[in-house]
C-alpha positions in Angstrom: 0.0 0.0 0.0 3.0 2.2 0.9 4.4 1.6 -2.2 1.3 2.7 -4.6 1.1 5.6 -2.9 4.5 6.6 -3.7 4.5 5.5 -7.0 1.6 7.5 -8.0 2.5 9.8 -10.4 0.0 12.4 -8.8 1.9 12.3 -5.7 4.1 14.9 -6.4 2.3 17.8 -7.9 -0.2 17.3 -5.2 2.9 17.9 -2.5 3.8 20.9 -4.2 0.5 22.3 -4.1 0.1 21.5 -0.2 3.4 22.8 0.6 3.1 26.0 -1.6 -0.3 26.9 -0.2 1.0 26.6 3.3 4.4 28.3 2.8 2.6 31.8 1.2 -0.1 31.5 3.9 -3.3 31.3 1.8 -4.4 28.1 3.6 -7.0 30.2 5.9 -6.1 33.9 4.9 -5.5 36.5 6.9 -6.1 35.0 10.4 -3.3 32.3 9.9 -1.2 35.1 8.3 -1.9 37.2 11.6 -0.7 34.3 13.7 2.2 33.2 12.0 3.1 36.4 12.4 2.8 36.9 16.0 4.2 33.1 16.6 7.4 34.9 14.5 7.4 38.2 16.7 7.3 35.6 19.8 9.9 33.5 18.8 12.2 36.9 17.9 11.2 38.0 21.9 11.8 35.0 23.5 15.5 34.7 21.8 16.4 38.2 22.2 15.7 37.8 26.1 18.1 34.5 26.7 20.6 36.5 24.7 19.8 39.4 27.3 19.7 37.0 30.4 23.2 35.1 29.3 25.1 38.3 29.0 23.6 39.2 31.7 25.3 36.5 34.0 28.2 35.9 32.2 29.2 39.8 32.6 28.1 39.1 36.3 30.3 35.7 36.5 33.4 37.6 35.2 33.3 40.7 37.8 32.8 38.1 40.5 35.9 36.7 39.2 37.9 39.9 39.2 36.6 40.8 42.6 35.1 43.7 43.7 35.5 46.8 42.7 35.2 50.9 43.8 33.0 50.7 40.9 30.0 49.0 42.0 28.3 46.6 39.0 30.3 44.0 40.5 28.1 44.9 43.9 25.3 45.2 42.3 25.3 41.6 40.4 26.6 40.3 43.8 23.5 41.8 45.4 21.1 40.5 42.4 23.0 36.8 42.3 22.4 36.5 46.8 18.7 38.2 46.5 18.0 35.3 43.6 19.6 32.4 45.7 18.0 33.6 48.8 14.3 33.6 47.2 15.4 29.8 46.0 16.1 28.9 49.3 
């Protein structure tokens, strides 16, 4: 059964048509367009804020290894990293 399926000449056009409908969005108009889009705009957030958070503690991490400082950022992601372990605890 697998095999007729594959081997129907039909198969392929009809993929094409499926794929090509779904990829330019005109499978339920604008409403699917509308939330590709935001499903895009979410994906772009989400991304942007573990690039945020990881330079974020890794620019904490390195002042913790230089030691403190008359600065004070190195304070201040001391002060952020004991407030977070304390709420885990």
């Amino acid at each position: 059964m697998v095999h007729e399926a594959a081997s129907d000449p039909r198969l392929g056009p009809c993929l094409s048509d499926w794929i090509t409908t779904l990829h330019f969005g005109s499978v339920w108009g604008l409403p699917m367009k509308v939330l590709v889009s935001a499903i895009g705009v979410i994906i772009y957030i989400l991304s942007l804020t573990v690039v945020v958070v990881w330079w974020r503690e890794a620019h904490c991490q390195r002042r913790r290894l230089e030691g403190p400082s008359l600065e004070g950022p190195a304070d201040r992601c001391m002060s952020a990293i004991g407030q977070k372990s304390r709420s885990l605890s």
